[in-house]
TORGUDREN-759279 format. One line per field, with one value per residue (C-alpha): x, y, z; residue in one letter; residue number from 1. Coordinates in pm, 1 decimal, m for minus. Example, Ala and Ser with C-alpha at 12.3 -4.5 7.8 and 13.67 -1.06 7.14 Angstrom:
// residues 2
X = c(1230.0, 1367.0)
Y = c(m450.0, m106.0)
Z = c(780.0, 714.0)
resn = c(a, s)
resi = c(1, 2)
// end
This chain:
// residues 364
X = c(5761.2, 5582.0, 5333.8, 5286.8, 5206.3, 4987.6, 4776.5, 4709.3, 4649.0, 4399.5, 4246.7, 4270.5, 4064.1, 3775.0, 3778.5, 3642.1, 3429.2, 3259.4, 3261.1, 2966.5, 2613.8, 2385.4, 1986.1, 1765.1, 1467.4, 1400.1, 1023.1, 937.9, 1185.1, 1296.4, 951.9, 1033.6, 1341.0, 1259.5, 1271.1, 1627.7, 1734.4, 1556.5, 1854.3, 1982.2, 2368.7, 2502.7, 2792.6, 2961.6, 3224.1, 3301.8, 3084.0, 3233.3, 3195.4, 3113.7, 2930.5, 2714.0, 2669.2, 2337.4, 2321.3, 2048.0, 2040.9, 1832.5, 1892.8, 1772.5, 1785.6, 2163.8, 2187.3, 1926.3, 2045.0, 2328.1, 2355.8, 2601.2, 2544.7, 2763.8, 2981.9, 2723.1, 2806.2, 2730.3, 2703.7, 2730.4, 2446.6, 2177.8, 2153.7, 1895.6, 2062.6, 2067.3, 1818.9, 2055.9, 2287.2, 1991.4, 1866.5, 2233.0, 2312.7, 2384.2, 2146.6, 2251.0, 1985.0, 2080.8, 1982.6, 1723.2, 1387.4, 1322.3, 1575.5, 1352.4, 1026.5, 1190.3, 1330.0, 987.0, 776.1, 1006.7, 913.3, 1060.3, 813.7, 865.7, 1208.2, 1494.7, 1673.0, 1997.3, 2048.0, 2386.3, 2532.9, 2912.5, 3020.5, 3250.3, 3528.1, 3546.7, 3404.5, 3542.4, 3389.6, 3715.1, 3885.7, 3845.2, 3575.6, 3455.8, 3136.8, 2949.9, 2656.6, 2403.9, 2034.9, 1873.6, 1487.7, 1250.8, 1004.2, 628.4, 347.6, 111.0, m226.8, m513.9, m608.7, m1017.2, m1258.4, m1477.9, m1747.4, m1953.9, m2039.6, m2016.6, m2364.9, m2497.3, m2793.5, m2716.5, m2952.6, m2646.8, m2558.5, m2257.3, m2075.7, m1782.1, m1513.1, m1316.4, m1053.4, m814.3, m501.4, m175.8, m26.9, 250.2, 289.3, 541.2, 653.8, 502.6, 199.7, m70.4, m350.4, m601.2, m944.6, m1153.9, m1538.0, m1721.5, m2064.7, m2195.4, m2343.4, m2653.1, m2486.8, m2134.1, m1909.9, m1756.9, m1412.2, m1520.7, m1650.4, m1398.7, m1170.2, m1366.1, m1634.6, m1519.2, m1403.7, m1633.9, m1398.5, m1029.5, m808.0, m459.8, m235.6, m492.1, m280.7, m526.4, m730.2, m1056.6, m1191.8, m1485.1, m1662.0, m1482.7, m1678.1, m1643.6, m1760.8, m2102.0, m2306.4, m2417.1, m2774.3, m3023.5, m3111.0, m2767.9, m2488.9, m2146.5, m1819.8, m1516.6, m1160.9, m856.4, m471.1, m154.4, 155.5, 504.0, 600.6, 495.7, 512.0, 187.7, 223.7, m133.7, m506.8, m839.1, m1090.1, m1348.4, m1650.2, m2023.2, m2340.0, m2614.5, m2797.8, m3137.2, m3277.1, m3614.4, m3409.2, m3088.6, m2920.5, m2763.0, m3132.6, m3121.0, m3220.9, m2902.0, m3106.1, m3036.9, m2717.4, m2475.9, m2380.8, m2047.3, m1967.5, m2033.9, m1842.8, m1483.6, m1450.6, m1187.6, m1433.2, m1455.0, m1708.3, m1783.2, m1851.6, m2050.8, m1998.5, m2096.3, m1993.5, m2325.4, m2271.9, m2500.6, m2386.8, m2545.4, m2421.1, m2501.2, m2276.9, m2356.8, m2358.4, m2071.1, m1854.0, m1744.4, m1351.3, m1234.2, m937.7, m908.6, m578.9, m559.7, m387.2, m335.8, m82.3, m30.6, 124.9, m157.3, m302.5, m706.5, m829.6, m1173.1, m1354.8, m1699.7, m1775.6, m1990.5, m2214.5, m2365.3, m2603.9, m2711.2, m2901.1, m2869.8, m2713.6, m2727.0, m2388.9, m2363.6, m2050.4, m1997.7, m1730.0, m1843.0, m1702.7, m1399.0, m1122.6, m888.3, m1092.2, m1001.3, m1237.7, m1147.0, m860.2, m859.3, m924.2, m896.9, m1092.2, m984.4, m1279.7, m1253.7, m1656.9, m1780.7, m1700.3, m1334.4, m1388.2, m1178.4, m1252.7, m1157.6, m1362.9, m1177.6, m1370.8, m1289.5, m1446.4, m1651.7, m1841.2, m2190.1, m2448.3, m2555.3, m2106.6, m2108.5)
Y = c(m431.2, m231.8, m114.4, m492.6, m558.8, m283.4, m404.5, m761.3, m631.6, m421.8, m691.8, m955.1, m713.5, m627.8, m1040.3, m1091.1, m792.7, m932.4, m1273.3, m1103.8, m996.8, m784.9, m796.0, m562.0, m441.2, m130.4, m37.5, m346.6, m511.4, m131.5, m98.8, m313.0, m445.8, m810.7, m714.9, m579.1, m998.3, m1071.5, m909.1, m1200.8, m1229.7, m1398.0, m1613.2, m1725.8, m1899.7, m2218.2, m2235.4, m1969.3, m1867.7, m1469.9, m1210.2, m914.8, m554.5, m369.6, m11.3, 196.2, 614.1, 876.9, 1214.1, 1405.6, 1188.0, 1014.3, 647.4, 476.4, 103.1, m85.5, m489.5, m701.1, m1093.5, m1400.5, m1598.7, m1784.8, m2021.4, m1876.9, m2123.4, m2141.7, m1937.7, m1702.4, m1737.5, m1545.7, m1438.4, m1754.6, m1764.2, m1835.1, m1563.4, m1346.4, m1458.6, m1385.7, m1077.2, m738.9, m465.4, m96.3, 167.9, 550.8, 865.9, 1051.7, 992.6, 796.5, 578.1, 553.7, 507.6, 226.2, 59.4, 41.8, m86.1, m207.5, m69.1, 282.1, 541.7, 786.2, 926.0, 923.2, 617.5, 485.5, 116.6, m24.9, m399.0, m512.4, m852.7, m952.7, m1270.0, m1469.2, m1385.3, m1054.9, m742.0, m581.0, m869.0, m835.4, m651.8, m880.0, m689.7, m336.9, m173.6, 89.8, 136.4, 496.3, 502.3, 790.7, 573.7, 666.8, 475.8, 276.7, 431.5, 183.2, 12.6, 107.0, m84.8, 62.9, m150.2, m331.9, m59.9, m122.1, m254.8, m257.4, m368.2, m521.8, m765.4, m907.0, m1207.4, m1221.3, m894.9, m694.7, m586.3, m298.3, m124.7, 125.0, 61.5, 33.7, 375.3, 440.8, 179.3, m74.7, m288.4, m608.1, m627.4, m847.7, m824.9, m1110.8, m1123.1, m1315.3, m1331.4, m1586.3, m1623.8, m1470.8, m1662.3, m1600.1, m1500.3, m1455.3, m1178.7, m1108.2, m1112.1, m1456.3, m1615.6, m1448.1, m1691.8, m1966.6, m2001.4, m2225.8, m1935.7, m1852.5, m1663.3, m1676.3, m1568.5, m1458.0, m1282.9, m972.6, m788.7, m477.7, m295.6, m471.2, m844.6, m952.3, m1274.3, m1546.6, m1798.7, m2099.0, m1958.5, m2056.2, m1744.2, m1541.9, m1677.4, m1424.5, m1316.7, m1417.1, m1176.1, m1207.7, m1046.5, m974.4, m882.1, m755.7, m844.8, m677.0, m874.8, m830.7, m1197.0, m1411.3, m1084.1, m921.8, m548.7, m455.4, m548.4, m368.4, m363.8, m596.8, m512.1, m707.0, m691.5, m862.9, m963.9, m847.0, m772.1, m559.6, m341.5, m285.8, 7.6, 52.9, 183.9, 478.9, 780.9, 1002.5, 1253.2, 1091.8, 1264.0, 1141.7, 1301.1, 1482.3, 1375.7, 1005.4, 1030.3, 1192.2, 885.4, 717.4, 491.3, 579.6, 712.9, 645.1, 968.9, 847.7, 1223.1, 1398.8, 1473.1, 1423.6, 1498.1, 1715.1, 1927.2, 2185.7, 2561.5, 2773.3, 3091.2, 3306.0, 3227.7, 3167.3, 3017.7, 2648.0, 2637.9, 2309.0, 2141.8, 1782.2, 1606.7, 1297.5, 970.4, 769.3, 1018.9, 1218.1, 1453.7, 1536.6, 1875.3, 1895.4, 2241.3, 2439.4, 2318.4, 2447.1, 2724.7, 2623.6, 2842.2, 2728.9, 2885.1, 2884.6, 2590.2, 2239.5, 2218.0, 1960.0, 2013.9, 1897.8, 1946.3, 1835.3, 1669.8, 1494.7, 1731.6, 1776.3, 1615.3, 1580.3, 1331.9, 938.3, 688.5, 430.9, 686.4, 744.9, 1118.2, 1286.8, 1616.0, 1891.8, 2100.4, 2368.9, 2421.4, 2766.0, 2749.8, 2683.5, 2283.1, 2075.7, 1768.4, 1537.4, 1339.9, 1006.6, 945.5, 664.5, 850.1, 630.4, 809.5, 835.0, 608.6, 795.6, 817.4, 471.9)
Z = c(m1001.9, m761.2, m1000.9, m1107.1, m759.0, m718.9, m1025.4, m925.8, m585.6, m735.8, m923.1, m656.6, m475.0, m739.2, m773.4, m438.6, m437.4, m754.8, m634.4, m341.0, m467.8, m214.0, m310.7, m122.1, m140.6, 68.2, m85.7, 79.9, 320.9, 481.7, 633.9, 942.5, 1135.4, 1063.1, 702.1, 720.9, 755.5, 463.1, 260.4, 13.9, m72.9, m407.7, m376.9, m684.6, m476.0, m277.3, 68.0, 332.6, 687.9, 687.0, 918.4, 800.5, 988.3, 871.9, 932.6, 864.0, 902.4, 818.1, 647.5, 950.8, 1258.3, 1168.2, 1271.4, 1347.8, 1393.2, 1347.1, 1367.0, 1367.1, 1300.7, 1463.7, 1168.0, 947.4, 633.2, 335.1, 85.0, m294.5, m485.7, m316.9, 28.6, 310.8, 637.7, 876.3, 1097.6, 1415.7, 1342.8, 1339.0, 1657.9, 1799.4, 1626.5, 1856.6, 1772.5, 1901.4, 1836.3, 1778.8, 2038.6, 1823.1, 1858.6, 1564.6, 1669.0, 2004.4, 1796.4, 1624.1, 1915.1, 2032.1, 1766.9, 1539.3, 1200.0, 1052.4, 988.2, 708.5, 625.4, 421.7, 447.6, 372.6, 423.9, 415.8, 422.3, 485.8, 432.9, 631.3, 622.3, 920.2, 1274.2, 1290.4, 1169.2, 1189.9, 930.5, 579.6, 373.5, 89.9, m30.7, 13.6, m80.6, 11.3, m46.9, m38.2, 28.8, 105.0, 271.5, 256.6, 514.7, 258.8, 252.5, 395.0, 132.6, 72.7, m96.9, m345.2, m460.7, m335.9, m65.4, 341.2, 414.4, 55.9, m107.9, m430.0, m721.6, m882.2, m798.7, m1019.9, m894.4, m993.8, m755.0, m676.5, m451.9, m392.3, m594.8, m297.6, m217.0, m300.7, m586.5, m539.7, m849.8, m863.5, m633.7, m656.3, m462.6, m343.4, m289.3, m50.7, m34.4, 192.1, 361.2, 651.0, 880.0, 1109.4, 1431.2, 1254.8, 1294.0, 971.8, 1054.7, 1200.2, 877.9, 691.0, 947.2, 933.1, 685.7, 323.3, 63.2, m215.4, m413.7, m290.2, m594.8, m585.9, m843.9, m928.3, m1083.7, m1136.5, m829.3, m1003.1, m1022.3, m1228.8, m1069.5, m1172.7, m1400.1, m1259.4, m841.8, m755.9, m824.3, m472.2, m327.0, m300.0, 72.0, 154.1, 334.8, 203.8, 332.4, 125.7, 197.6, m13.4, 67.3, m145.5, m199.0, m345.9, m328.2, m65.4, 200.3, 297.0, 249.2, 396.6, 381.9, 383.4, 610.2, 584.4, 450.0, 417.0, 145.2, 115.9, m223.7, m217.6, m503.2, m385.0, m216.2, m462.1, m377.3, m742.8, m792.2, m616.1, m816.9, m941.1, m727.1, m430.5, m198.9, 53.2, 317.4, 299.6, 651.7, 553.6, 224.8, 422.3, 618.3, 370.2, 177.4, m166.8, m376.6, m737.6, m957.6, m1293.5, m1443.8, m1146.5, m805.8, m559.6, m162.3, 86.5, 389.6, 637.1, 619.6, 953.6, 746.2, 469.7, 123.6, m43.7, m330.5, m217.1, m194.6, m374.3, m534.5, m671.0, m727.3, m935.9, m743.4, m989.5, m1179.2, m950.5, m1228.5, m1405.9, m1375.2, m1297.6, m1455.2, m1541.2, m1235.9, m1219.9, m975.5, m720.3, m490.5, m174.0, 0.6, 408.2, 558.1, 332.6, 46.7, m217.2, m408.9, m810.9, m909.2, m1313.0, m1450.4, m1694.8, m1976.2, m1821.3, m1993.5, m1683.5, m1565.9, m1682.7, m1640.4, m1369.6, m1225.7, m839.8, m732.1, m396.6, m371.4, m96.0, 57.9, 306.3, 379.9, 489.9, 853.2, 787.6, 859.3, 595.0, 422.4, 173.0, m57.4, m243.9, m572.7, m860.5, m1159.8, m1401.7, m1709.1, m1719.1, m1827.7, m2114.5, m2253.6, m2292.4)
resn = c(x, x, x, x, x, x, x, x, x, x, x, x, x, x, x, x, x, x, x, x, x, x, x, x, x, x, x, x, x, x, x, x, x, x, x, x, x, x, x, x, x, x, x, x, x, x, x, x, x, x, x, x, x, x, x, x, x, x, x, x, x, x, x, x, x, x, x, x, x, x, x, x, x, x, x, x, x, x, x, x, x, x, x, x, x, x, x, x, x, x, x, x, x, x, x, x, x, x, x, x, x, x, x, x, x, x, x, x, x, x, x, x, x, x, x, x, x, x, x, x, x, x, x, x, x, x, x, x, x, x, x, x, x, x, x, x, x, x, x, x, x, x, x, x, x, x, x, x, x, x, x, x, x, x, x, x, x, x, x, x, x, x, x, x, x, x, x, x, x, x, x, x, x, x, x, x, x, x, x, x, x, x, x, x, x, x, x, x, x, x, x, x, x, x, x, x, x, x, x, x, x, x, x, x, x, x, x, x, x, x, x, x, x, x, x, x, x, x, x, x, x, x, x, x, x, x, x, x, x, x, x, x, x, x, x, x, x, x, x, x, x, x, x, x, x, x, x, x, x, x, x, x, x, x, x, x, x, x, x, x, x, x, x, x, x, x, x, x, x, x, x, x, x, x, x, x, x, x, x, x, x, x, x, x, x, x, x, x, x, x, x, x, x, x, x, x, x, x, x, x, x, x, x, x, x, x, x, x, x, x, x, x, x, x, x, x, x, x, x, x, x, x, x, x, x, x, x, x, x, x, x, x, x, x, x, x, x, x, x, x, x, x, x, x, x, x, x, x, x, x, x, x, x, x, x, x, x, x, x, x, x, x, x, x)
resi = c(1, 2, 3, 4, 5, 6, 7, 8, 9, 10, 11, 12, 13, 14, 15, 16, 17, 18, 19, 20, 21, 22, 23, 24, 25, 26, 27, 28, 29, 30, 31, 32, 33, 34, 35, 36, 37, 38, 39, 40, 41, 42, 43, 44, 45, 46, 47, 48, 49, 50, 51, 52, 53, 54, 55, 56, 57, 58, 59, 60, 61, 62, 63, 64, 65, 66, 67, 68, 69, 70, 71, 72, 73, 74, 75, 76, 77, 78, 79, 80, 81, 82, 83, 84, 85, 86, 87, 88, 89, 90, 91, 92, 93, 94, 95, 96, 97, 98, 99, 100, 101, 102, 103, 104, 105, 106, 107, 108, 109, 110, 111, 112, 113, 114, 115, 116, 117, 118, 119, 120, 121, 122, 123, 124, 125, 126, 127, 128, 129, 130, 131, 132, 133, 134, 135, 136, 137, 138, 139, 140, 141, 142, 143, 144, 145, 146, 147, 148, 149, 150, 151, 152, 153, 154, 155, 156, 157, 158, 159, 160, 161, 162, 163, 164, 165, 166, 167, 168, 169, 170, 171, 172, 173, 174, 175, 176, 177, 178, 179, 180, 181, 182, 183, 184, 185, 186, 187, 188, 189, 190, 191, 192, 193, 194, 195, 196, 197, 198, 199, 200, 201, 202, 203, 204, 205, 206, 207, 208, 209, 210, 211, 212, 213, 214, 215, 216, 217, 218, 219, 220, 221, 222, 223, 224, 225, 226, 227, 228, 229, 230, 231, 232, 233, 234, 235, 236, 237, 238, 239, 240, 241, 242, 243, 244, 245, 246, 247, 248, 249, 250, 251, 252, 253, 254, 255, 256, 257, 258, 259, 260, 261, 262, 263, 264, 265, 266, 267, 268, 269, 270, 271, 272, 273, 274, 275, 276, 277, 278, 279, 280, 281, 282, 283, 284, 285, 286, 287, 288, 289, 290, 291, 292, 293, 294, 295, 296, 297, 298, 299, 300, 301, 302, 303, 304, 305, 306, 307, 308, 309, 310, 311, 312, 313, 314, 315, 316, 317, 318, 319, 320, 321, 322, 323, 324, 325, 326, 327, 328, 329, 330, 331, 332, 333, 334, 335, 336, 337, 338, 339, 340, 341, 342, 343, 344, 345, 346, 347, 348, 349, 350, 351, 352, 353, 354, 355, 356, 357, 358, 359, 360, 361, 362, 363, 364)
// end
């Protein structure tokens, strides 16, 4: 009898805890306190009255927050944390100093994360347990997300352009990305027309870091300055956006006509935008120290796996230097991948170069 007892106990109990789903997303919804309530609970039951504690630690700094919600109803099917027992809920932050940071600003910078949710019956968190479940995260910042082409400022004869941007780092499953291009106004700030001024292009659901102009937009006017923006998604919650960024479409002066001779600055090129290699690598700098062999490494972003070998050996010399670096044989190199290149320049001064790499004219 007792072990009878024992069983349907058992199975009364696995019931109810099966009865309780727990969706989270931590990629996305750990990045901020807000996002903690956006946790959604299944409920393949009749209607009920249940609280919820949230408590999220870290591997090296312990607990970081715990909150606990008022009684809500949680009815039949998915539901989102109410809205008014979020309002009400007590929220007790931990001693460390992440615990501080987050406090402050509410968002939780990079770490280890484990984020765990308790549903509870009733109004009391110390009455009965009806669901469990932890989420572990090793949260990473997202990189800002840089646009590639057109350039900042640029000069450009096509009036039908292409688009392109830095994919979202680190990759989250499911992001789209949107694009928004509008004119600039004489007088206008771009930020300001981006706010104001009727969208020329303003597609969602991109799923790729690359939009050609869409067929049925107006084409661009020449003499005309345009600015353009891009948004990432998972859902309907904005994960970051790029800076904005203005061209102009002026055919006598197209800046895609610029000899392959021609060399940015190195400075110029390390300030996050990137820079689009067609086979080569083309930058300048000024050397005040002896000659030398350039120090170098590149890493590829988008797998960050893959192993870049044979790079050329490159000598500079004192004064100005106009670096080539070729890569156009180099079978490490995919065209349309993202690259980061790490220089440490001859006065100890380290820099690094982002580069998409497209193949040269003449490989097409």
């Amino acid at each position: 009898m007792r072990i009878l007892l024992t069983g349907l106990f058992l199975c009364l109990c696995i019931t109810l805890k099966a009865q309780y789903t727990i969706a989270f997303m931590p990629e996305i919804q750990g990045r901020t306190m807000d996002g903690l309530y956006k946790v959604r609970i299944g409920n393949t039951g009749a209607k009920q009255n249940v609280s919820l504690v949230i408590t999220v630690t870290e591997a090296k700094s312990g607990a970081i927050v715990t909150i606990k919600t008022p009684a809500f109803e949680l009815m039949s099917g998915m539901n989102s944390t109410s809205p008014n027992a979020a309002y009400a809920a007590t929220v007790g932050f931990g001693s460390s100093k992440l615990a501080t940071i987050v406090s402050q600003g509410g968002f939780f910078p990079q770490g280890d994360y484990d984020y765990c949710f308790q549903l509870y019956d009733g109004t009391s968190h110390s009455s009965t347990l009806l669901a469990e479940q932890c989420f572990n995260y090793n949260l990473e910042p997202f990189s800002n997300m840089q646009l590639i082409q057109p350039y900042d400022g640029d000069k450009i004869c096509d009036k039908r352009p292409s688009f392109s941007w830095q994919p979202l780092i680190p990759a989250v499953n499911g992001v789209m990305y949107r694009m928004l291009l509008v004119e600039v106004k004489e007088g206008q700030q771009r930020a300001e027309a981006l706010r104001m001024n009727l969208a020329i292009i303003n597609q969602q659901q991109i799923p790729l870091p690359i939009l050609l102009y869409p067929s049925l937009a107006n084409e661009l006017v020449e003499g005309k300055q345009y600015a353009w923006q891009v948004s990432a998604y998972r859902n309907d919650l904005l994960l970051v956006e790029s800076e904005i960024w203005d061209f102009k479409v002026d055919c006598e002066r197209d800046s895609s006509r610029i000899p392959v001779e021609a060399f940015r600055n190195l400075e110029d090129l390390t300030k996050g935008n990137f820079y689009i290699a067609r086979g080569q690598l083309l930058f300048a700098f000024n050397n005040t120290y002896e000659a030398t062999t350039l120090q170098y490494s590149i890493r590829c972003l988008t797998k960050p796996d893959q192993q870049i070998k044979k790079l050329p050996k490159v000598k500079v010399s004192r004064g100005r230097n106009q670096v080539v670096i070729d890569i156009s044989e180099n079978s490490s190199f995919i065209d349309g991948y993202f690259y980061i290149m790490d220089v440490k320049l001859p006065d100890g001064d380290q820099k690094q170069l982002r580069f998409i790499y497209k193949l040269a004219e003449n490989d097409k």
